[in-house]
C-alpha positions as a printed Julia matrix, in Angstrom:
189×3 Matrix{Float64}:
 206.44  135.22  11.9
 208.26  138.14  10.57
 207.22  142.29  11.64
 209.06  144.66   9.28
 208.79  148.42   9.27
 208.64  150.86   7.1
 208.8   154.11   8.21
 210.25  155.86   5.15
 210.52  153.73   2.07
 213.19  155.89   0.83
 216.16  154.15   2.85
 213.4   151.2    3.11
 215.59  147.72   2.2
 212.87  145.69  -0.02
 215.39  142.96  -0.64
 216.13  142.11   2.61
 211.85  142.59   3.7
 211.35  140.11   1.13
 214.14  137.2    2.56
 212.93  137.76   5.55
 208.94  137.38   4.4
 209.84  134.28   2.43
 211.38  132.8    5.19
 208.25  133.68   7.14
 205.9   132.28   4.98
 207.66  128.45   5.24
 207.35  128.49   8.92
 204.54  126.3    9.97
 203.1   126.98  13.06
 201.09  124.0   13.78
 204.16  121.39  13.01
 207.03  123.98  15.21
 204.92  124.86  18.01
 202.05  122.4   18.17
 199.38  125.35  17.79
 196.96  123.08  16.37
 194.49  126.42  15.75
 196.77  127.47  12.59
 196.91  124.03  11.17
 195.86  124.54   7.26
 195.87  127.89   7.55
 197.24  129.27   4.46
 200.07  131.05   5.33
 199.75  134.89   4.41
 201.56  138.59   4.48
 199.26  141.04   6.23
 200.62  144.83   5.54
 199.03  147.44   7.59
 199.26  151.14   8.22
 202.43  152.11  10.54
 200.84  153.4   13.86
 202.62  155.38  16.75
 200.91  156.83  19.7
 202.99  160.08  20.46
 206.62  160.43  20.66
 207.19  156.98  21.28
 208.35  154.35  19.23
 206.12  151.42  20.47
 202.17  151.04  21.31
 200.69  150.19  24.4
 198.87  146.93  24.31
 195.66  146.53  26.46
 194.59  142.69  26.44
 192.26  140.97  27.81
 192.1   137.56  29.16
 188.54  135.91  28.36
 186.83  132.88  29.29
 183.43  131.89  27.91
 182.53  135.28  26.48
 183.43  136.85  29.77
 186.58  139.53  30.25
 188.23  138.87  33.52
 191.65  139.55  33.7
 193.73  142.39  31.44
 197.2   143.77  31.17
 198.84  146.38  29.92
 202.13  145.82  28.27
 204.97  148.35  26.8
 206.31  144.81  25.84
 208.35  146.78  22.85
 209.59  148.99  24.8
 213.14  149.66  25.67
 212.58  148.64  29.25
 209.53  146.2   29.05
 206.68  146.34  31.58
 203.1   144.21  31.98
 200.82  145.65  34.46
 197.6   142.92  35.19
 194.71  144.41  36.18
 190.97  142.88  37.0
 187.71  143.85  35.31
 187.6   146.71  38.39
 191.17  147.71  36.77
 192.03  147.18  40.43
 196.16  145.51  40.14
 196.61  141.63  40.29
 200.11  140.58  41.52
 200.82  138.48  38.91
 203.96  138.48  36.61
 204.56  136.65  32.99
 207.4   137.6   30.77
 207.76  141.45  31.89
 208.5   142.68  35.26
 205.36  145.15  36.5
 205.87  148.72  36.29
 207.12  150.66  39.42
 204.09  152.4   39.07
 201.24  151.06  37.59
 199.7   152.7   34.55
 196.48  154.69  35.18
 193.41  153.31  33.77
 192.61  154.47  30.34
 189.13  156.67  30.19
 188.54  154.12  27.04
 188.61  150.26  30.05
 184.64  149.66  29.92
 184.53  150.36  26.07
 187.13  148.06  25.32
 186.04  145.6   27.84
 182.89  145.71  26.11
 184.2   145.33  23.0
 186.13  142.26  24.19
 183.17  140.47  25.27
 181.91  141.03  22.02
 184.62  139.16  20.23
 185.32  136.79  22.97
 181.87  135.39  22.57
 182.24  131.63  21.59
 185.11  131.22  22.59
 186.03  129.06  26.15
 189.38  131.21  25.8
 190.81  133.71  23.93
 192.8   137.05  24.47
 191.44  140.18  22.96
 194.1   142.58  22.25
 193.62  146.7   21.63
 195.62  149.65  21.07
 194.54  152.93  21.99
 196.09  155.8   19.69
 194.97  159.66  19.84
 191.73  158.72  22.49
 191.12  155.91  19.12
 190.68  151.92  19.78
 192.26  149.79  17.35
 191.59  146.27  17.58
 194.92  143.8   17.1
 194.22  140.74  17.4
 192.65  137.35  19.05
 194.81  135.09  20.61
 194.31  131.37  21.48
 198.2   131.22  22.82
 199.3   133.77  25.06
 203.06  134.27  24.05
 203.01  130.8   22.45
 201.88  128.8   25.37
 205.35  128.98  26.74
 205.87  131.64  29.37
 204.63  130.53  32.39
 202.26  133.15  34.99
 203.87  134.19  38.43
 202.63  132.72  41.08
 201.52  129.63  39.85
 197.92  129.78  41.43
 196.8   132.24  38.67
 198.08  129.63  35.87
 195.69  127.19  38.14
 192.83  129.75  38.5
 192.78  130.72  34.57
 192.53  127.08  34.01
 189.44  126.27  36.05
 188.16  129.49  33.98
 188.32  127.3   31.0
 185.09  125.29  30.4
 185.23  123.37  26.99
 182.23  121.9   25.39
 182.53  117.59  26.29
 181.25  116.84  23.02
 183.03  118.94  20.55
 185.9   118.64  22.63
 186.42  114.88  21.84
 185.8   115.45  18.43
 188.2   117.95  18.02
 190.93  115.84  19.38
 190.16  113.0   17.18
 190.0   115.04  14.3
 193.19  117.01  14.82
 195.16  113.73  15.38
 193.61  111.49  12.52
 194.97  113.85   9.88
């Protein structure tokens, strides 16, 4: 998938946005990844309003790990930052030493006066779900919601130490019987 910015459509190239959308739109998730949640999913361009949060030039992402409904772990990421950070952080917003892609922060951020609000709000859309991520943005004291996730950066970056990959996965509890289906569905077609 392709992000392209527009800040001021002026000096804004449209020829190269639309290569690079095209080339977007053929990738297929489900077939290069194995992400069998976007298979025949018709593939789609999604333009929103540019958002900044101050005088920086990226947002701060507040996401929340969620299993059965329930939030239980969150980090905080600058993860488009010049110098990346993630920050993990329990439903107390006490710090977990755990580490994915991003080193932590030398000092961890504080917690945001908006936590129980979102947390709320992420057991909200969570609900259903035996996993997802919630993800939020928080612009002038505002929460914007960005997205749910079934793949946490693709599936593919593992969690440091291992025991919270281990942990997280006894947090999962799928249903037996739609499970099965599922599976046979997915691979009969």
């Amino acid at each position: 998938n392709s992000v392209i910015i527009c800040k001021d459509k002026s000096t804004f190239d449209f020829d190269e946005a639309k290569k690079k959308l095209d080339n977007s739109l053929k990738k297929d998730f489900w077939k290069s990844e194995r992400q069998w949640a976007y298979k025949n999913i018709p593939r789609r361009i999604i333009a929103e309003k540019y958002m900044k949060n101050g005088e920086d030039d990226y947002l701060t992402d507040y996401k929340f790990f969620c299993f059965g409904g329930e939030p239980k772990i969150m980090y905080v990421s600058k993860d488009k930052a010049i110098n990346p950070t993630t920050d993990f952080f329990d439903m107390d917003y006490s710090p977990i030493p755990i580490m994915s892609r991003d080193p932590n922060s030398a000092v961890p951020p504080q917690k945001p006066k908006q936590f129980e609000k979102m947390k709320e709000l992420a057991h909200i859309l969570s609900d259903g779900y035996p996993h997802v991520r919630v993800d939020f943005y928080i612009i002038n004291d505002l929460i914007y919601f960005g997205e749910l996730t079934m793949y946490h950066n693709s599936g593919l970056i593992p969690f440091k130490p291992q025991e919270w990959e281990e942990k997280m996965g006894e947090w999962i509890k799928l249903p037996e019987k739609s499970r099965g289906e599922a599976v046979r569905k997915v691979t009969a077609e």
